[in-house]
C-alpha positions in Angstrom: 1.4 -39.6 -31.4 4.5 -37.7 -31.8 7.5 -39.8 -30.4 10.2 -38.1 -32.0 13.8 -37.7 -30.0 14.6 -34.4 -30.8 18.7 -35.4 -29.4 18.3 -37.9 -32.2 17.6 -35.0 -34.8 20.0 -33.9 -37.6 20.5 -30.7 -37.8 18.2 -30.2 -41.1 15.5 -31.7 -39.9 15.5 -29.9 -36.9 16.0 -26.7 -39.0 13.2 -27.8 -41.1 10.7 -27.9 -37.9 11.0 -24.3 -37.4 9.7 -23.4 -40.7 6.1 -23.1 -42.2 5.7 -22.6 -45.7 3.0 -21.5 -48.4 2.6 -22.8 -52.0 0.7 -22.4 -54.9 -2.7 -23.9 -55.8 -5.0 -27.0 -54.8 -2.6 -29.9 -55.1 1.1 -30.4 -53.5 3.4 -28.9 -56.2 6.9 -30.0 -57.3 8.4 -27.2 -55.3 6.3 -28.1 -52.1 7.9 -31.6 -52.4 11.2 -30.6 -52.6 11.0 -28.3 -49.8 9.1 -31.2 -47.6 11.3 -33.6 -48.2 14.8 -32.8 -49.2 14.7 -29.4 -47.2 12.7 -31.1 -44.7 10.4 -28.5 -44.0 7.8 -29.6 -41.0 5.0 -27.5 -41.4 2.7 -25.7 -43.8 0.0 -22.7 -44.3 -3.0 -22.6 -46.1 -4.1 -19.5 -48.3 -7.5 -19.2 -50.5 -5.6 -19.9 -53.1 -5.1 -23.5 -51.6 -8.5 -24.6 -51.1 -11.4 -25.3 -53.4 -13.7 -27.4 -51.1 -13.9 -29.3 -48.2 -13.3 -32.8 -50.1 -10.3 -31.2 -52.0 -9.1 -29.8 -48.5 -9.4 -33.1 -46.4 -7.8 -34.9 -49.8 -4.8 -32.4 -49.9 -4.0 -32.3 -46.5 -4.0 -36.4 -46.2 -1.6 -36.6 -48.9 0.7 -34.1 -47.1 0.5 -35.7 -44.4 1.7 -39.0 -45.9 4.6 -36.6 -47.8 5.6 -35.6 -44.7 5.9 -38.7 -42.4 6.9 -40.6 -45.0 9.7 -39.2 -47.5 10.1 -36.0 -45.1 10.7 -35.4 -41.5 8.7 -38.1 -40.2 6.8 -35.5 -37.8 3.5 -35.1 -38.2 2.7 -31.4 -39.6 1.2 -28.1 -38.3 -1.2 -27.3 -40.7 -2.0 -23.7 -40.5 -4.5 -20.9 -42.1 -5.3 -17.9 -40.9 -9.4 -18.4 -40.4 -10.1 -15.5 -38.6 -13.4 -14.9 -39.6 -15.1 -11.9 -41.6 -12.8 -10.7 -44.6 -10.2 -13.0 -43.1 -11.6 -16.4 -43.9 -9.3 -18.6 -45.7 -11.8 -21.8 -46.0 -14.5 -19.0 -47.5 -17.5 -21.2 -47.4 -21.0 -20.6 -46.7 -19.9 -21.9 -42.7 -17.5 -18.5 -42.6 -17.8 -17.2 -39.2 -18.3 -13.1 -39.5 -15.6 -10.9 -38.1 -14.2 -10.5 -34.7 -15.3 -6.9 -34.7 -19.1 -8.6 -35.1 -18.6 -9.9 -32.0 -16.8 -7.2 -30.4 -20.1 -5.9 -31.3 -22.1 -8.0 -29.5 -19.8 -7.9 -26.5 -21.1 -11.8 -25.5 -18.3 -13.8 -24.2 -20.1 -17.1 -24.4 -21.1 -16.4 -28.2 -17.0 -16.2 -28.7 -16.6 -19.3 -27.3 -18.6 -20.5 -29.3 -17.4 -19.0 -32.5 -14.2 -20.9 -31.5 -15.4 -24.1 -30.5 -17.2 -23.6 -33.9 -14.4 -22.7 -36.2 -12.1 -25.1 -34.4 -14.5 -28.0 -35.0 -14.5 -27.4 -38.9 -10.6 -27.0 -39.5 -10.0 -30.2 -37.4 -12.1 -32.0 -39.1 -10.3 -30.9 -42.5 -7.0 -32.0 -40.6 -6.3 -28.0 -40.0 -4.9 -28.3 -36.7 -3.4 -24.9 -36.2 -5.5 -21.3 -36.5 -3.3 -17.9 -36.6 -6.3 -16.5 -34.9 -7.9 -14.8 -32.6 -6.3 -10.9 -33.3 -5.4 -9.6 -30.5 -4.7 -6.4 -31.5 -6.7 -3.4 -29.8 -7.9 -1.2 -32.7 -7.8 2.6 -31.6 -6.6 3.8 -34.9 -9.4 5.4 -37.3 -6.4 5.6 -39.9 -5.4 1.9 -39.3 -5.3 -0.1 -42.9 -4.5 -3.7 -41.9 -5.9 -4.6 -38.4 -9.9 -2.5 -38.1 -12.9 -5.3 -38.6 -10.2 -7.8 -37.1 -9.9 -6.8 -34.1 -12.6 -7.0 -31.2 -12.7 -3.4 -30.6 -10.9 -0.3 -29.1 -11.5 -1.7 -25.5 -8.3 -3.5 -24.1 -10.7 -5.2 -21.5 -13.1 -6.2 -24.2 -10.4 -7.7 -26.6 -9.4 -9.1 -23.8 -12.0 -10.5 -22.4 -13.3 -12.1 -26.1 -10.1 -13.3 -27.5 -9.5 -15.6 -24.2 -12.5 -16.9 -24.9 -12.2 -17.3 -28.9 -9.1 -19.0 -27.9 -10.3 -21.3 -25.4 -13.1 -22.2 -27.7 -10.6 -23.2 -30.4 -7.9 -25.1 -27.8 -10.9 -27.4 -26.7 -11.3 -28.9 -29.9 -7.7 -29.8 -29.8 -6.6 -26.8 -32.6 -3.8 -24.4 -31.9 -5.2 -20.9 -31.4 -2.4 -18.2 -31.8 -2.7 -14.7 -30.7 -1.6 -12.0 -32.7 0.0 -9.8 -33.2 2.3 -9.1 -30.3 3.1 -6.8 -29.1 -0.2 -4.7 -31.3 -0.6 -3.4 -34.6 -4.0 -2.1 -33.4 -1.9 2.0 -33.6 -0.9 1.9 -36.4 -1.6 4.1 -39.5 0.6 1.9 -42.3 0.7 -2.0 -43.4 3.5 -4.0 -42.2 2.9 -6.0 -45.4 4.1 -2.7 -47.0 6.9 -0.8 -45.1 8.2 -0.8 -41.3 5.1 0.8 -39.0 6.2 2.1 -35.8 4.1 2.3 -32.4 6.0 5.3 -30.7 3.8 4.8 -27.3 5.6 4.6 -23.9 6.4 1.9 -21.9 3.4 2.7 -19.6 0.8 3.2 -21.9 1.7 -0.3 -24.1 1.1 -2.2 -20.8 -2.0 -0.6 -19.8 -3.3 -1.0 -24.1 -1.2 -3.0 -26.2 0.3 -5.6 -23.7 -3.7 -5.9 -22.2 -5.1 -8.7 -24.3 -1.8 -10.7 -24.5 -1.4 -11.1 -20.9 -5.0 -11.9 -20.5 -4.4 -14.7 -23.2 -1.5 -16.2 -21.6 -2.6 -16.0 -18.3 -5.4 -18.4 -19.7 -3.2 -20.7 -21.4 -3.1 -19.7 -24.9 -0.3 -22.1 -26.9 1.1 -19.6 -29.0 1.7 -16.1 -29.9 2.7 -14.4 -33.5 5.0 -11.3 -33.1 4.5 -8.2 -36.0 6.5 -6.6 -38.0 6.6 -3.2 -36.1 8.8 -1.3 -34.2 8.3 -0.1 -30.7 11.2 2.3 -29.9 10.3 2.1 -26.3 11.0 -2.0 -25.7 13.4 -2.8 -28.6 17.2 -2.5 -28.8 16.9 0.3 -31.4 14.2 2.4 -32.5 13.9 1.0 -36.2 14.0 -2.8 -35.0 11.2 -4.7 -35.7 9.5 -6.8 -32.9 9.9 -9.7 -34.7 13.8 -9.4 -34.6 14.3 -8.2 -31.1 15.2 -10.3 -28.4 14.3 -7.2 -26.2 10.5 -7.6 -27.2 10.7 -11.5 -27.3 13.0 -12.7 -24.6 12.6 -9.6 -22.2 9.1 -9.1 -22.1 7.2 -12.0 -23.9 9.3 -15.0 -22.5 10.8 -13.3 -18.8 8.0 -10.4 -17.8 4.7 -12.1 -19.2 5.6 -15.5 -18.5 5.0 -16.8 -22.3 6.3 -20.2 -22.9 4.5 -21.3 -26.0 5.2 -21.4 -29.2 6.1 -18.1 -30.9 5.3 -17.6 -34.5 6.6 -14.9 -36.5 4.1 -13.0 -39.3 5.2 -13.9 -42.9 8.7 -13.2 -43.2 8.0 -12.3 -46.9 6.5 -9.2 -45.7 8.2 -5.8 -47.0 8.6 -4.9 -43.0 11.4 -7.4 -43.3 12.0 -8.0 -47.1 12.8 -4.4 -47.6 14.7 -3.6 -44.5 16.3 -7.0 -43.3 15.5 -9.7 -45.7 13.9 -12.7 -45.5 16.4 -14.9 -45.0 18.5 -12.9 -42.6 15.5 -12.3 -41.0 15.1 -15.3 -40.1 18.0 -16.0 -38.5 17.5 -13.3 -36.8 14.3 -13.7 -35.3 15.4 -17.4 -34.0 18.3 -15.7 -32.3 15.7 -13.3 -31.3 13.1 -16.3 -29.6 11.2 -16.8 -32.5 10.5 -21.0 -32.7 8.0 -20.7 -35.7 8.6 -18.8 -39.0 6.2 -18.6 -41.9 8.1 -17.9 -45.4 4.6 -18.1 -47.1 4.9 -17.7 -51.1 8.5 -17.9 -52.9 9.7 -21.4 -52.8 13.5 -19.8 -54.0 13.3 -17.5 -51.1 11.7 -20.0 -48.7 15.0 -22.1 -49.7 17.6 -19.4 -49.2 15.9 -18.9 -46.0 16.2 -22.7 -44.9 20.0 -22.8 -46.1 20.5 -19.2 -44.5 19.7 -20.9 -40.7 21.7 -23.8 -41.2 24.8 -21.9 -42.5 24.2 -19.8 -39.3 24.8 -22.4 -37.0 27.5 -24.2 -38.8 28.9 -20.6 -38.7 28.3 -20.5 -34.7 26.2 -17.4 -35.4 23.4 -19.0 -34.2 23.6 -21.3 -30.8 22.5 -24.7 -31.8 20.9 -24.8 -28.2 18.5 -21.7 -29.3 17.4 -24.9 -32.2 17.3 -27.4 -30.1 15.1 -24.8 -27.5 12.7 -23.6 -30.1 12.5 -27.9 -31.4 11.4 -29.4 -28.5 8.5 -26.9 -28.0 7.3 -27.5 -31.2 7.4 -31.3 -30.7 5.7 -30.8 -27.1 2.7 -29.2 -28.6 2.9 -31.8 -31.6 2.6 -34.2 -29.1 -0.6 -32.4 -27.2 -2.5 -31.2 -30.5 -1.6 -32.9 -33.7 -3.4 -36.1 -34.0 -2.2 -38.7 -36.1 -5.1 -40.9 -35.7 -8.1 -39.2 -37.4 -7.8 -38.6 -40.8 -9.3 -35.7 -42.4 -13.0 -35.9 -43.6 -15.1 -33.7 -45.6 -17.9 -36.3 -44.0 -17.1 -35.2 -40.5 -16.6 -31.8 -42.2 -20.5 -31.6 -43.3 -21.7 -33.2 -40.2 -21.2 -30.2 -38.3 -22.2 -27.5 -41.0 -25.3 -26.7 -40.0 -24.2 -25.7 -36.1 -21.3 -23.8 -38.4 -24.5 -21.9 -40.2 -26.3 -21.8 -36.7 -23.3 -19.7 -34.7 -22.6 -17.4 -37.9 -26.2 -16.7 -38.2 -26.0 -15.8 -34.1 -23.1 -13.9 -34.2 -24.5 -11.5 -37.0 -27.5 -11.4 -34.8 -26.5 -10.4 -31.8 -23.3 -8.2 -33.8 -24.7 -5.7 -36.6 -25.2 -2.5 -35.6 -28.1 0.3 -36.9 -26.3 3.0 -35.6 -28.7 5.9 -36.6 -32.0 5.7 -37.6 -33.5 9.4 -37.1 -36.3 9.3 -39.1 -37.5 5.6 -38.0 -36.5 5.1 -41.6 -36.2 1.1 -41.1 -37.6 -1.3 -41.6 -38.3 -1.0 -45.0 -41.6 -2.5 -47.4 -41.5 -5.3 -49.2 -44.3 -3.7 -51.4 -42.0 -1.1 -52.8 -39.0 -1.5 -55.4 -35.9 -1.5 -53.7 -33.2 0.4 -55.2 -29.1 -0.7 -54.5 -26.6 1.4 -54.9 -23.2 0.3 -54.4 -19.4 0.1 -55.3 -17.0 -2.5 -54.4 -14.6 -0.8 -52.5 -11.7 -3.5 -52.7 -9.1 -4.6 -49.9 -7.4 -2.7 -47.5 -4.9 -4.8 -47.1 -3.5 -7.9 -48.8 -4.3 -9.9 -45.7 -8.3 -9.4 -46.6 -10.0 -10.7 -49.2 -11.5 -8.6 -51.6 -14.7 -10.7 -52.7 -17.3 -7.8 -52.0 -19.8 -6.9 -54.4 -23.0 -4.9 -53.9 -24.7 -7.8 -55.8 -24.2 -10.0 -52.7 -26.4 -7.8 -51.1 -29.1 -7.8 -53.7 -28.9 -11.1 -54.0 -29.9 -11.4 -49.4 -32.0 -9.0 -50.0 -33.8 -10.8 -53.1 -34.1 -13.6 -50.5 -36.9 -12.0 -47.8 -38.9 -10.4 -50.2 -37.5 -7.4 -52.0 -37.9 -6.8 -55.5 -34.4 -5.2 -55.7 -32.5 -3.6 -58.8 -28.6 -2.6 -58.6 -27.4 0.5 -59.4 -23.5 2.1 -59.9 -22.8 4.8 -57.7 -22.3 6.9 -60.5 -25.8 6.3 -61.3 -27.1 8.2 -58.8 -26.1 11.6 -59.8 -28.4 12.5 -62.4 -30.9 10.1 -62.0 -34.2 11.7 -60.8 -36.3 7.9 -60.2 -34.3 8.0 -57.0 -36.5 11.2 -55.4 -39.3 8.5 -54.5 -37.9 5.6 -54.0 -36.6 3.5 -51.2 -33.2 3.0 -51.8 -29.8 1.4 -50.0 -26.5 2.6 -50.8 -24.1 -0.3 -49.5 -21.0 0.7 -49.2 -17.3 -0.6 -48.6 -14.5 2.2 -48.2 -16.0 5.1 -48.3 -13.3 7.1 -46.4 -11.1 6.2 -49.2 -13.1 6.9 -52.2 -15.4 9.9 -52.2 -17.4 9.1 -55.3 -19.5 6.8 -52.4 -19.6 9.6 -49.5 -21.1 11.9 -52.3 -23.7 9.2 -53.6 -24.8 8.4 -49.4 -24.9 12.6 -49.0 -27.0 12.9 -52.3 -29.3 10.0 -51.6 -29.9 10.8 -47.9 -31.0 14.1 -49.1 -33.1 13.1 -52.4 -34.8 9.6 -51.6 -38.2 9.1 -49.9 -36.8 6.0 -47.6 -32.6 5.9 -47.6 -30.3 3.5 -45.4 -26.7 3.7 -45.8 -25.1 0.1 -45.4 -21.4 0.2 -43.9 -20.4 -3.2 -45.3 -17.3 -3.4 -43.6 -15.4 -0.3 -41.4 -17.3 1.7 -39.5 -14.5 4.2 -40.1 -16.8 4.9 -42.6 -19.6 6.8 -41.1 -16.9 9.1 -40.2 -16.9 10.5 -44.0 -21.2 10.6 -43.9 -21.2 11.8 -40.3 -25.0 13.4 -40.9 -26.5 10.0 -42.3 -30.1 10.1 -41.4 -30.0 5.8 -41.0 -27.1 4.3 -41.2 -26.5 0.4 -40.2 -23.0 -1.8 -39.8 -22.3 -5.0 -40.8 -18.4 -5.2 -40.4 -18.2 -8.0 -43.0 -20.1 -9.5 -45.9 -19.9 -13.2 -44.9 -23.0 -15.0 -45.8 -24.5 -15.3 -42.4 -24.0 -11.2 -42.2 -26.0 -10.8 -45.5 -28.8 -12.7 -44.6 -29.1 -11.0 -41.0 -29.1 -7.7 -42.5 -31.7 -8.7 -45.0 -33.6 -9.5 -41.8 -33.0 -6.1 -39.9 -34.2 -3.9 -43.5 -37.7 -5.9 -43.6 -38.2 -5.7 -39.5 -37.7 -9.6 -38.9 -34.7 -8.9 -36.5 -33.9 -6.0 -34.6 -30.2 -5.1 -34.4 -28.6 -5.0 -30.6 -24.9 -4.8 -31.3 -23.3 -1.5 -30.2 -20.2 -0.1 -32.2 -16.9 -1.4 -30.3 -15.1 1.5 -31.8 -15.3 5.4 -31.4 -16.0 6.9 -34.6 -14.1 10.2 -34.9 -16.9 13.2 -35.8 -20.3 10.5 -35.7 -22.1 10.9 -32.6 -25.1 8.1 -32.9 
């Protein structure tokens, strides 16, 4: 248990409690050490590019552990990743759970329990005691690049509805769950990991769309909350003030109006939303002053330094009230005290006992989630006595936060698994090739709206092939560029689970329920 006086606290190492920092690779680094122990950072985040397997995990996050309480703060750590699910699925193992958007899909509040109880389950076991997850942001933005397959829907009562029980789900099995990201990046047509987006929506309209999900979630007792790196001229002090930095948004209407008094995390403070206007380290101090308790400096140990020197010289300074520390400290010990368990060590044992109910609740989720929006010509499902034909392009990531793993031989290698005798194909080969006339051929697809090279091949196939599906592997933004497709079906992720349920839809072993959570604009179904 967590016993730690926070009165008895120096002021570094209650300085270090507030941060979270990222590193490089598998193992703890020199860098990581330094910052642990002589900076006496409290808390870290996992990224893919920490984790190999569940044994390396478990074995990595012992030994920081033991960094920690012995040579460093002497608190036990928040240990954070962001396992949303679908493309956002830092532990990316066969047990990924398939996008919140798949369950948007399948609008089944139990099953999102139960994809938190799931994902919870796993991360404990790997001593992962803290997920920035579920998204709380409503997606009503066709043109939005960072949020789409993460979010539930367009539905603020849906979102709603899901992410308190996706959070619940996770809080039960003693892990952190952290909405984000307040107050909505769902309307928004730019990356905050790239430049400043702003949400120019009135005060009326944010409560009744943006505000929706958040209140729900705290309302039911979510512990904690990550702000975003947009401005909202309406609430803030200024119109080009980030949320994150605005005590207006924090204070005002997270803390006082909705009644929030868990921990607040900020996004990555490495982000160009506040590198490129603010800076990182002033940033920081800013968004402490600002009600911040948590801030995530995820990737430059130099920076995540300056940052770490930049709040202490604050309050030495008397720029920043030593009280707002001490304030922002003592939550983050309470829920140290309620979630972080010093007792258990992490397991990749424990870990593979409860793989297979992992497998079991993806597998449901895709079930009950993927989506055949179109299928005019009762095209599906498709012979396993015929050659299959693949088309397909990787359409890489939309945003840094995704992964960018896809590739159409995923597909053919699902599809290879019920039965088809499947050959891949670029998309370029489908311009001139005539074989395609009689075949029965998929063109999956990831992107479309941004390349046009795969709307043409899904417009050319639809029109030329004797049997023709088009696959939305991830967006169904997408259909918006092939609004006429003749069959078209929705995954809104590639995860394992997904694959293998759409290799059961094409050969007529499961039949798809989910119903699109978003309005397509110019695709009527």
């Amino acid at each position: 248990m967590v016993t730690t006086d926070v009165s008895e606290m120096d002021l570094a190492t209650k300085v270090g409690q507030l941060f979270v920092i990222g590193f490089d690779g598998p193992e703890l680094t020199d860098d990581l050490r330094t910052l642990l122990t002589e900076r006496r950072c409290g808390n870290v985040v996992y990224f893919s590019r920490n984790v190999e397997t569940p044994e390396q995990v478990a074995t990595l996050t012992k030994r920081l552990r033991r960094l920690v309480l012995e040579e460093g703060a002497g608190v036990p750590p928040f240990v954070m990743a962001d396992q949303e699910g679908g493309v956002v699925s830092r532990l990316g193992w066969g047990t990924t759970l398939p996008s919140q958007m798949c369950i948007g899909a399948s609008a089944d509040p139990a099953l999102a329990r139960t994809a938190g109880e799931t994902v919870a389950a796993e991360l404990a076991a790997l001593g992962i005691n803290f997920n920035l997850a579920p998204v709380l942001d409503v997606n009503n933005n066709p043109r939005n690049p960072v949020i789409g397959v993460r979010s539930f829907g367009e539905d603020p009562a849906l979102v709603s509805e899901l992410g308190v029980e996706l959070a619940q789900g996770m809080q039960s099995q003693g892990v952190i769950a952290c909405g984000k990201h307040f107050p909505g990046h769902g309307d928004t047509s730019t990356d905050s990991h790239h430049e400043l987006p702003v949400v120019d929506h009135d005060r009326e309209r944010l409560e009744a769309v943006e505000f929706a999900p958040f209140r729900r979630a705290i309302e039911a007792g979510i512990d904690a909350v990550m702000t975003t790196h947009v401005s909202f001229p309406a609430i803030a002090e200024a119109p080009a003030t980030p949320a994150t930095v605005s005590a207006a948004v924090q204070r005002r209407v997270l803390r006082d109006e909705l009644g929030f008094d868990g921990l607040l995390v900020t996004d990555g403070m490495e982000m160009r939303a506040i590198a490129d206007t603010i800076g990182t380290a002033d940033g920081c101090v800013r968004a402490l002053d600002a009600g911040c308790d948590l801030l995530l400096v995820c990737h430059t140990p130099e920076t995540q330094a300056d940052a770490v020197d930049a709040v202490i010289d604050a309050v030495e300074s008397g720029r920043l009230d030593e009280r707002t520390i001490d304030a922002a400290v003592e939550r983050i010990v309470r829920y140290k005290r309620r979630r972080v368990s010093d007792s258990r060590s992490p397991s990749a044992a424990r870990w593979a006992a409860m793989a297979d109910r992992s497998v079991e609740t993806a597998h449901a989720i895709a079930a009950r989630g993927i989506t055949l929006v179109r299928d005019r010509d009762d095209t599906l499902p498709f012979t396993t006595d015929r050659p299959l034909r693949l088309v397909g392009s990787s359409g890489g990531r939309a945003s840094p936060a995704e992964d960018d793993e896809f590739e159409p031989s995923l597909i053919a290698e699902s599809l290879a698994t019920v039965g088809f005798d499947v050959t891949c194909h670029e998309v370029a080969d489908t311009l001139e090739e005539p074989s395609f006339d009689d075949a029965q051929v998929i063109a999956a697809v990831d992107g479309v709206t941004a390349d046009e090279s795969q709307a043409a091949a899904v417009r050319a196939l639809d029109d030329r092939a004797t049997r023709f599906a088009a696959v939305i592997v991830r967006n169904p933004y997408d259909l918006s560029t092939v609004p006429d497709v003749s069959t078209a079906v929705v995954t809104y992720d590639y995860t394992p689970a997904t694959r293998a349920v759409l290799g059961e839809v094409l050969v007529g072993e499961t039949t798809p329920t989910g119903q699109l959570p978003v309005t397509v604009p110019g695709f009527e179904g």
